[in-house]
MDTraj code that builds the backbone (N, CA, C; nanometers):
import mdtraj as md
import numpy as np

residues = "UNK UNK UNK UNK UNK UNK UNK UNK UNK UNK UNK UNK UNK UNK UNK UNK UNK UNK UNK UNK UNK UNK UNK UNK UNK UNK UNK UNK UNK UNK UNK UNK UNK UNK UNK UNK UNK UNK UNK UNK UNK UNK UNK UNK UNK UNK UNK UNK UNK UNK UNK UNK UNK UNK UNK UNK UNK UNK UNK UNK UNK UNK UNK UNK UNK UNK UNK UNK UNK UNK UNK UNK UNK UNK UNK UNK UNK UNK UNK UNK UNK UNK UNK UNK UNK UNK UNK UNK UNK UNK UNK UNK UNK UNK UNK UNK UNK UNK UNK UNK UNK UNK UNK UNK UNK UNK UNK UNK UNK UNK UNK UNK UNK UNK UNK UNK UNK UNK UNK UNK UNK UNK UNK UNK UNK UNK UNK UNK UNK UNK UNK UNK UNK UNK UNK UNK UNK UNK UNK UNK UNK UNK UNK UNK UNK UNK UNK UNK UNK UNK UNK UNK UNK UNK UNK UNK".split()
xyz = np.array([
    [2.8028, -2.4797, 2.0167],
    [2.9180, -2.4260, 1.9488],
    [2.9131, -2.2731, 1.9546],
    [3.0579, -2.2311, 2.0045],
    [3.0227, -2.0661, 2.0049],
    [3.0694, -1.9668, 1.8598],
    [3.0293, -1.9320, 1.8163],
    [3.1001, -1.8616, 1.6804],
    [3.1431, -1.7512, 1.7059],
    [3.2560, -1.6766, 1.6232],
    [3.3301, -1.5765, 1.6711],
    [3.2367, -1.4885, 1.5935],
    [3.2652, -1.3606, 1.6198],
    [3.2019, -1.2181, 1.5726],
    [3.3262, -1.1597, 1.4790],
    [3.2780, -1.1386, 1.4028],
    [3.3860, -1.0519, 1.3114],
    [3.3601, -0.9377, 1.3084],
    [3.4490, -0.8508, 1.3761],
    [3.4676, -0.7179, 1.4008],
    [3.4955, -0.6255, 1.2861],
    [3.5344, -0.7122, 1.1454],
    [3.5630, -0.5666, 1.0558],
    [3.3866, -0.6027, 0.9737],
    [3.3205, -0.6925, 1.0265],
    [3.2020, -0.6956, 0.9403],
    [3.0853, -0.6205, 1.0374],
    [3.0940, -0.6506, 1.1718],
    [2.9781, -0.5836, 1.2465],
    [2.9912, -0.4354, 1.3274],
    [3.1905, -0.3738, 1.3178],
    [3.1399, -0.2163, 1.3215],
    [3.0645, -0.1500, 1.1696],
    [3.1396, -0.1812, 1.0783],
    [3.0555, -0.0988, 0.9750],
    [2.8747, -0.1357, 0.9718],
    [2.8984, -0.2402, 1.0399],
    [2.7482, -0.3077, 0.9982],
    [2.6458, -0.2060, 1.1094],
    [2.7336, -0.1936, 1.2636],
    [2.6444, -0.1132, 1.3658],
    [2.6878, 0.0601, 1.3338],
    [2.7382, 0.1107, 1.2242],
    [2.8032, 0.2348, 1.2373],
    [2.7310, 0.3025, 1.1067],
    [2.6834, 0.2292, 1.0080],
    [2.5960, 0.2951, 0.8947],
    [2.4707, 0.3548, 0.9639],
    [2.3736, 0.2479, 1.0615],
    [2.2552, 0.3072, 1.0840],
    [2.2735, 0.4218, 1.1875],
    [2.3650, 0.4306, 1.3008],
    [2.4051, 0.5431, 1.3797],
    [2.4091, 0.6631, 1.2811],
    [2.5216, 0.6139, 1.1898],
    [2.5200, 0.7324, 1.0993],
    [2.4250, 0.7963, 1.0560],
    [2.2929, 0.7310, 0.9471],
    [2.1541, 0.7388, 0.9156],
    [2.1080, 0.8259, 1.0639],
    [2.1510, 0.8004, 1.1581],
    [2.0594, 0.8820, 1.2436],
    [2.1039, 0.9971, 1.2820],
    [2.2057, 1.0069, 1.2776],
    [2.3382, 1.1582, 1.3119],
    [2.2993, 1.2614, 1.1852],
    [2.2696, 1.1842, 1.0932],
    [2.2485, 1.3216, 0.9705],
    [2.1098, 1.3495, 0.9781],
    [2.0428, 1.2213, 0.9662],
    [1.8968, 1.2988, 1.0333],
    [1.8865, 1.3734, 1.1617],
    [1.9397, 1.3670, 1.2240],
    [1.9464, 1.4443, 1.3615],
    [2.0731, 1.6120, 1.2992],
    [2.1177, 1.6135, 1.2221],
    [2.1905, 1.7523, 1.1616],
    [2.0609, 1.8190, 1.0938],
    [1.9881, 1.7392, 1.0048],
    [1.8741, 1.7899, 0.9650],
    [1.7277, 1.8177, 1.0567],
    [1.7496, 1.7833, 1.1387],
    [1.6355, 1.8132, 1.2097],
    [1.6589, 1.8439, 1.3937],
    [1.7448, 1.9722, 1.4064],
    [1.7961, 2.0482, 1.5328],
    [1.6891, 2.0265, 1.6169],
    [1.5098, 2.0966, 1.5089],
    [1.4517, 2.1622, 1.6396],
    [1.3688, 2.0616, 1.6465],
    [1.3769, 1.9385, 1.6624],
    [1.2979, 1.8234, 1.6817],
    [1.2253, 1.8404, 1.7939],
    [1.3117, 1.8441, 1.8986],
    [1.2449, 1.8292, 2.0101],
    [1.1351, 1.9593, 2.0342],
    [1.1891, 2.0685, 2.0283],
    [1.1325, 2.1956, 2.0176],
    [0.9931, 2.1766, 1.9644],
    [0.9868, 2.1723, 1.8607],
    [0.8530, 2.1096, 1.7464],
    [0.7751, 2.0303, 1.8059],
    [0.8259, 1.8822, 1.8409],
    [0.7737, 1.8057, 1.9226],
    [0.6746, 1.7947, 2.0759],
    [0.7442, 1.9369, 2.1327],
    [0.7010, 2.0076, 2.2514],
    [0.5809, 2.0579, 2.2236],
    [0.5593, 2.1146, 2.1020],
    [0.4642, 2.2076, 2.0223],
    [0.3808, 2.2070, 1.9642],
    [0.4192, 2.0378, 1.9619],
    [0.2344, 2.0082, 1.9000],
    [0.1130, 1.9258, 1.9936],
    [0.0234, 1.9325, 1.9040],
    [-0.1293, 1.8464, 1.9907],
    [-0.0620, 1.6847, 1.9444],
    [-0.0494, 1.6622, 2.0353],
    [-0.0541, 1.5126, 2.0333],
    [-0.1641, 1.3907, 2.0964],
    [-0.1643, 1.2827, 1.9979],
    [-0.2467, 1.1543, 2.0197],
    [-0.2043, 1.0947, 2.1988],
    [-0.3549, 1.0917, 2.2483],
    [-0.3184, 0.9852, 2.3801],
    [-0.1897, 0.8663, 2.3447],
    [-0.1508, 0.8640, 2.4597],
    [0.0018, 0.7854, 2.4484],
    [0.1479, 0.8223, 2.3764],
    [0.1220, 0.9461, 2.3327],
    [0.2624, 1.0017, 2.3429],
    [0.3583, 1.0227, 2.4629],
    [0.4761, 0.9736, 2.3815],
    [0.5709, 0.9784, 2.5047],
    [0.6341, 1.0655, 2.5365],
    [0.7217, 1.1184, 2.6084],
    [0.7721, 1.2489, 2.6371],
    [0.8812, 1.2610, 2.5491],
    [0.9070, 1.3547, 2.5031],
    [1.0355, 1.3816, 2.4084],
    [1.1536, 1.2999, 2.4652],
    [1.2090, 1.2988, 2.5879],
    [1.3177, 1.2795, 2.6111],
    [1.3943, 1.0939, 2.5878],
    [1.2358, 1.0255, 2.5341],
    [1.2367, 0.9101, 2.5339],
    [1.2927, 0.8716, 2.3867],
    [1.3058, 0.9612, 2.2515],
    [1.3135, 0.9659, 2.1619],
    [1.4511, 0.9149, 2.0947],
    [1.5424, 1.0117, 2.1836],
    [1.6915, 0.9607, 2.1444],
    [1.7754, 0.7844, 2.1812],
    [1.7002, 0.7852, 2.3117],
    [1.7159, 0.6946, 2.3376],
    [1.6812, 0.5750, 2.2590],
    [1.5341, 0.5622, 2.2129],
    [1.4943, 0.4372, 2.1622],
    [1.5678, 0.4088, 2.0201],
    [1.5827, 0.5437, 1.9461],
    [1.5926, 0.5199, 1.8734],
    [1.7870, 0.5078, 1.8247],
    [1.8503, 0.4821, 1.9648],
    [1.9799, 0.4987, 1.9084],
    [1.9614, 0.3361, 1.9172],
    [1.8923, 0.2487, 2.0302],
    [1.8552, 0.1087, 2.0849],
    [1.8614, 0.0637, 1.8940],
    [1.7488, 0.1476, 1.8419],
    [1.6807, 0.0529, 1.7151],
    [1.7987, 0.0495, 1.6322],
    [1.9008, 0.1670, 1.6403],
    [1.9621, 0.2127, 1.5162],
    [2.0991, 0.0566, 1.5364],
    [2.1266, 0.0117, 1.6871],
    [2.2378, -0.0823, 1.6938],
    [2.1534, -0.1900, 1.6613],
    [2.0214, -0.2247, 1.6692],
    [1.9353, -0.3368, 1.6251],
    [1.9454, -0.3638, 1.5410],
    [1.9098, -0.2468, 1.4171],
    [1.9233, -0.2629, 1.2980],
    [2.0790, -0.2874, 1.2240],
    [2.1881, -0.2867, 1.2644],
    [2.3303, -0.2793, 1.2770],
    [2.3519, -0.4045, 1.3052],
    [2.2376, -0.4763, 1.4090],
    [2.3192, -0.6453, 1.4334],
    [2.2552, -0.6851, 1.3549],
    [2.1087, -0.6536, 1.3192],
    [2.0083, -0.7696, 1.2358],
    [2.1002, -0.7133, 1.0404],
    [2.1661, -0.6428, 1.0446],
    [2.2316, -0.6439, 0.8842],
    [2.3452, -0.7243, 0.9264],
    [2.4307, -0.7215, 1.0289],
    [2.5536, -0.7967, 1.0507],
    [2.5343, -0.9923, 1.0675],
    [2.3709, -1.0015, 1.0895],
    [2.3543, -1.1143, 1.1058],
    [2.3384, -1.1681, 0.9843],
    [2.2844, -1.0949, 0.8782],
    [2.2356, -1.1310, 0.7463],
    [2.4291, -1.1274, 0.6647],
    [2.4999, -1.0563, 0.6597],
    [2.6407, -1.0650, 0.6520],
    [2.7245, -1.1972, 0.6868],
    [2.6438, -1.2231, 0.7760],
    [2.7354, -1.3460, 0.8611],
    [2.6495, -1.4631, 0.8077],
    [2.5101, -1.4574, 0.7432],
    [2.4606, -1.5710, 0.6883],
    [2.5522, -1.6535, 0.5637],
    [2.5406, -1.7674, 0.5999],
    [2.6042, -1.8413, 0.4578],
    [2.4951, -1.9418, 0.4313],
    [2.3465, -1.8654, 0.3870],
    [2.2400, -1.9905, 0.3441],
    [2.1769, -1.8933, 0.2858],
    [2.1547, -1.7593, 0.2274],
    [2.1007, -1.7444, 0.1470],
    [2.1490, -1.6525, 0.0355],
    [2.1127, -1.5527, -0.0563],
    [2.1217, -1.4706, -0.1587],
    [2.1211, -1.3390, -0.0291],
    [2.2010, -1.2426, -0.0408],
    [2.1482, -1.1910, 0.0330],
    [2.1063, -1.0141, -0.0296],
    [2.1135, -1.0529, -0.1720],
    [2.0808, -0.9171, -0.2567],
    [1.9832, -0.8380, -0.2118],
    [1.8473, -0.9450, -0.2411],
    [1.7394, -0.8956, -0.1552],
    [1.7586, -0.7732, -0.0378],
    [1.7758, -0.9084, 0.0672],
    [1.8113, -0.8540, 0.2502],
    [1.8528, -0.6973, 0.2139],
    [1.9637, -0.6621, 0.1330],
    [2.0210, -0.5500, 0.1476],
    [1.9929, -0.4751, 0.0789],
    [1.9107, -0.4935, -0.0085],
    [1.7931, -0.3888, -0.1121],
    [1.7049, -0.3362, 0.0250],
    [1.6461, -0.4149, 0.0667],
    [1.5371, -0.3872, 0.1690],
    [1.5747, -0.3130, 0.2924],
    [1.7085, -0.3158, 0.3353],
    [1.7454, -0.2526, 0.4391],
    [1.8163, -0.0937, 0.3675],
    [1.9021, -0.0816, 0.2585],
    [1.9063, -0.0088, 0.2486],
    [1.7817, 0.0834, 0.1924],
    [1.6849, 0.0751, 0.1572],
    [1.5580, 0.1375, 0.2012],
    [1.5038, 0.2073, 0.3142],
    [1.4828, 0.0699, 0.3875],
    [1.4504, 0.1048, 0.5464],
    [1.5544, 0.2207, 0.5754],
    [1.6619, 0.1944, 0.5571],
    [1.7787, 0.3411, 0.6193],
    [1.7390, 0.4954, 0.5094],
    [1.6823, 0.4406, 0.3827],
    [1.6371, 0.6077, 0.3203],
    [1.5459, 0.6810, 0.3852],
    [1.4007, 0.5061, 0.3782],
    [1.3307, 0.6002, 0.4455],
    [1.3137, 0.6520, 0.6287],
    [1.3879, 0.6266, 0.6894],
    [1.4256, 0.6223, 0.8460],
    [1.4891, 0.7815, 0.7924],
    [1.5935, 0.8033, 0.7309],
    [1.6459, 0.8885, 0.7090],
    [1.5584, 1.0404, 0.6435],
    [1.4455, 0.9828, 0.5551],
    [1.3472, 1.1106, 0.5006],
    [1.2890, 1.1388, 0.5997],
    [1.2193, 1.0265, 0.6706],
    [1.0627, 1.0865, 0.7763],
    [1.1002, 1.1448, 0.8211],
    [1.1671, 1.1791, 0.8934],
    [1.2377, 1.3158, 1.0305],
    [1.2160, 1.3943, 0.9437],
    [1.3159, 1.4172, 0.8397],
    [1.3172, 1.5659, 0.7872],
    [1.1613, 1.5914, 0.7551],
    [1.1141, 1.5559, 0.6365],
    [1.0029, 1.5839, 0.6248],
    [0.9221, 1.5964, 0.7473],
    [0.9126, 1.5489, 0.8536],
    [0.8166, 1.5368, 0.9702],
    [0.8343, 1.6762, 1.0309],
    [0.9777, 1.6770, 1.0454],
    [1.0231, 1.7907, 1.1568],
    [1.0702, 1.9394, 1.0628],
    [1.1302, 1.8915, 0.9867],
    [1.2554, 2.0203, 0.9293],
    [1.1140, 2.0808, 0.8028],
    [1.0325, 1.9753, 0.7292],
    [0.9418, 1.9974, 0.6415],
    [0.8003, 2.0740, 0.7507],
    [0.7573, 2.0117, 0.8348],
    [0.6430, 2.0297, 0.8781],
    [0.5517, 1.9254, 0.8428],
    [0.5913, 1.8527, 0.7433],
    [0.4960, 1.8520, 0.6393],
    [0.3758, 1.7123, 0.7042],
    [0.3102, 1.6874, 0.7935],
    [0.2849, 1.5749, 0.8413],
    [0.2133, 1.4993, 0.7687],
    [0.1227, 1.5086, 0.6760],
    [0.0278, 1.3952, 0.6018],
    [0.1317, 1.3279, 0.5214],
    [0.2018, 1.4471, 0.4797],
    [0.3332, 1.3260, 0.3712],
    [0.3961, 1.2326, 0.4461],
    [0.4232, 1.3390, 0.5731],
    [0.5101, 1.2174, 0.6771],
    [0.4321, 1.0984, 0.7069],
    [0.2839, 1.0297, 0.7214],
    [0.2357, 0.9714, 0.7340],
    [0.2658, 0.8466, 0.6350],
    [0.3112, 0.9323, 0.4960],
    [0.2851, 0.8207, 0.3957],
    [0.4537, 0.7406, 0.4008],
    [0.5359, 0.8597, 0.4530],
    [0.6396, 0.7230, 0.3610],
    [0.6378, 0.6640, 0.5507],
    [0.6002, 0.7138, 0.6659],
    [0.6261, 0.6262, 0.8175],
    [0.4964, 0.4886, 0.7299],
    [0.4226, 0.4538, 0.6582],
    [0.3502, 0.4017, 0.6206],
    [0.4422, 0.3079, 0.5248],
    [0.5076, 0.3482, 0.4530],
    [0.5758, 0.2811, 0.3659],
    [0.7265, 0.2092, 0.4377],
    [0.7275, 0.2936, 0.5248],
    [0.7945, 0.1880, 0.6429],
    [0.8071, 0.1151, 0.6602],
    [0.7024, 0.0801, 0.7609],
    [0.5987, -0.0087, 0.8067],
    [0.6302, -0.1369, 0.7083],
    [0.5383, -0.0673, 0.5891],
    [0.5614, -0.2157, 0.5054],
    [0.6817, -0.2903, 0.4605],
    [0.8004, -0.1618, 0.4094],
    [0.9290, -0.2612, 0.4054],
    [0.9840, -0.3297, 0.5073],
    [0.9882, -0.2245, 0.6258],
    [1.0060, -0.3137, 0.7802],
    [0.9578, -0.4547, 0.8201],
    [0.8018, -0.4722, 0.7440],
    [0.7434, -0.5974, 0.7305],
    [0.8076, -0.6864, 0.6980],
    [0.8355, -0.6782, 0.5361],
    [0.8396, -0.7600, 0.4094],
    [1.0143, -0.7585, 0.4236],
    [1.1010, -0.6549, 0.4926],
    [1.3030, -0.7064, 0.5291],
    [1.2594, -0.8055, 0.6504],
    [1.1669, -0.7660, 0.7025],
    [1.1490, -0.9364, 0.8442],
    [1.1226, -1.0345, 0.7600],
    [1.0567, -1.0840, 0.6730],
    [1.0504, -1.1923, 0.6196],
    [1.1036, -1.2263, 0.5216],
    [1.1871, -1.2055, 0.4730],
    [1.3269, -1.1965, 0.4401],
    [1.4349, -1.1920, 0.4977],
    [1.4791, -1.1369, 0.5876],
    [1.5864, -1.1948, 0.6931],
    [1.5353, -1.3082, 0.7616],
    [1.4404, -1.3026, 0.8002],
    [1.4042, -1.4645, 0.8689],
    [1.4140, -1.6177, 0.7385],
    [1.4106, -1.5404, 0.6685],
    [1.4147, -1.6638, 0.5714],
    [1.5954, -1.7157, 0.5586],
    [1.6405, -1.5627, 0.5711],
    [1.7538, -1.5974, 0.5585],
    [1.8585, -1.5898, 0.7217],
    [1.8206, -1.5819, 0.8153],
    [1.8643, -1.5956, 0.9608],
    [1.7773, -1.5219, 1.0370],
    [1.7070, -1.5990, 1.1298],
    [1.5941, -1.5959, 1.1895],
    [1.6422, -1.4914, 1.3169],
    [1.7343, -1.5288, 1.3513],
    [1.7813, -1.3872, 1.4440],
    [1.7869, -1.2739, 1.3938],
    [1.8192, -1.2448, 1.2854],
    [1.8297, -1.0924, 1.2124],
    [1.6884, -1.0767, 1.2197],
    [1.5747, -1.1562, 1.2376],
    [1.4680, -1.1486, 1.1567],
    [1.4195, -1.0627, 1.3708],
    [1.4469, -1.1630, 1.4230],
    [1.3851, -1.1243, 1.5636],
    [1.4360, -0.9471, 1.6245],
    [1.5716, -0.9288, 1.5477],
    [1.6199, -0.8284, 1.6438],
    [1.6010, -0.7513, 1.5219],
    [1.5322, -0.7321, 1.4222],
    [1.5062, -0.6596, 1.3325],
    [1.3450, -0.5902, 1.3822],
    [1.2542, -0.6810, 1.4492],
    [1.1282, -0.6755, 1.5092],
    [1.0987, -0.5509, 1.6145],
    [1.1595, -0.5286, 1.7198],
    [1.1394, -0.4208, 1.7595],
    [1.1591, -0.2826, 1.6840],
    [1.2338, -0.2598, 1.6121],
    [1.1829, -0.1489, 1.5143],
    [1.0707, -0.1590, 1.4278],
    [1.0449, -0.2459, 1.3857],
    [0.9075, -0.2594, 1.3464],
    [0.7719, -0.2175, 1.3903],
    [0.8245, -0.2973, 1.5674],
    [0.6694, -0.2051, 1.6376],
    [0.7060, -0.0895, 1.6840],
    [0.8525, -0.0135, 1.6831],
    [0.8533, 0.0800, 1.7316],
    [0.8075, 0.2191, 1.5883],
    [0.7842, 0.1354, 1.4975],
    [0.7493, 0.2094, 1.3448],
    [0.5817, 0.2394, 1.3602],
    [0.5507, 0.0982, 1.4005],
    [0.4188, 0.1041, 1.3837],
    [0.3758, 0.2053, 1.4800],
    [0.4310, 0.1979, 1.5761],
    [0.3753, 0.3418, 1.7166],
    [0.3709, 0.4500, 1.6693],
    [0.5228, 0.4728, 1.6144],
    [0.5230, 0.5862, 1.5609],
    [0.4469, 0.6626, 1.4380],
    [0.3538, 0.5186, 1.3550],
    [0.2600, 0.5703, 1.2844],
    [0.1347, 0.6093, 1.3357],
    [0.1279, 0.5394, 1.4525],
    [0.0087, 0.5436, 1.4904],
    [0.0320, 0.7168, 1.5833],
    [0.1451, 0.7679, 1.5653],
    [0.1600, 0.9336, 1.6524],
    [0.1831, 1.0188, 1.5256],
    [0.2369, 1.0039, 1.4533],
    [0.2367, 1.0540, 1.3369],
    [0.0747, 1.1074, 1.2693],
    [0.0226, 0.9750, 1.2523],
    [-0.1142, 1.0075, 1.2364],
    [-0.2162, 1.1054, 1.3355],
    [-0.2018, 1.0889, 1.4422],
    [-0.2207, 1.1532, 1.5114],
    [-0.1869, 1.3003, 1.5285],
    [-0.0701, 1.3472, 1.4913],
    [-0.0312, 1.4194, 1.4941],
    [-0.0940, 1.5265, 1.3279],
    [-0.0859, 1.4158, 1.2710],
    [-0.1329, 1.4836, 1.1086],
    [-0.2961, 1.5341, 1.1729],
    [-0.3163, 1.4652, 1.2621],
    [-0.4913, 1.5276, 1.2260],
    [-0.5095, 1.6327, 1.3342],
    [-0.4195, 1.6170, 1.4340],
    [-0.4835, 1.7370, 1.5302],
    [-0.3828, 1.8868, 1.5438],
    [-0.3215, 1.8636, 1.4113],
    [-0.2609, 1.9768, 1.3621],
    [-0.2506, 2.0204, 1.2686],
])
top = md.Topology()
chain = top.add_chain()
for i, resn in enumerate(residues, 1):
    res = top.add_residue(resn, chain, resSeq=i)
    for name in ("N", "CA", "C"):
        top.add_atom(name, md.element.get_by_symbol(name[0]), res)
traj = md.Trajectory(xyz[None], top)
């Protein structure tokens, strides 16, 4: 059976996290600049890989909320407590990382990430297992980024 897509539920649904990333990206110009500029952990990637992945995660995160929208099997209070989180803190780390400097702090909330990123996957999977899968690559793309973050906190 094919189901239709509802278009007034999944642009706002793919157009909040773009957004989340457009103002973090107003707040943080000299990203790349900065980025150029520091000692970084083996396996950093080149700056130019940055925008890209993360516009990938930002429509990910846009279908895996539109999928939880389109669920009719659970509560979905939760789901959207947890994501609108994930979008605060997606939205702090940059600044603090880049516009702050500030990297050990940045460590803690890319850390606190991590864990809501965890704990909204098992919760969207409870409540539609696809939101739960295409919610997953930001997850490990969180965890990388803690693992450069950290990196970054210590050799600078």
């Amino acid at each position: 059976m094919i189901k239709t897509v509802n278009l007034r539920k999944l642009i706002p649904c793919l157009l909040i996290p773009i957004f989340v990333g457009l103002i973090a990206q107003l707040f943080t110009r000299n990203s790349k600049e900065l980025y150029l500029s520091l000692q970084k952990p083996p396996l950093s990637p080149p700056a130019i890989i940055f925008p890209f992945v993360w516009t990938c995660l930002y429509i990910l995160l846009g279908l895996a909320s539109y999928y939880i929208e389109e669920s009719g099997i659970c509560d979905k209070k939760r789901p959207r407590q947890l994501y609108g989180g994930t979008l605060l803190l997606n939205l702090l780390w940059p600044i603090v990382f880049f516009a702050l400097e500030w990297y050990a702090f940045a460590c803690v909330i890319i850390i606190a990430m991590v864990v809501l990123a965890a704990i909204t996957v098992y919760f969207y999977y409870n409540c539609d297992k696809n939101a739960a899968y295409v919610f997953l690559p930001y997850v490990v793309w969180v965890l990388y980024a803690t693992y450069l973050n950290i990196g970054v906190a210590v050799l600078n």
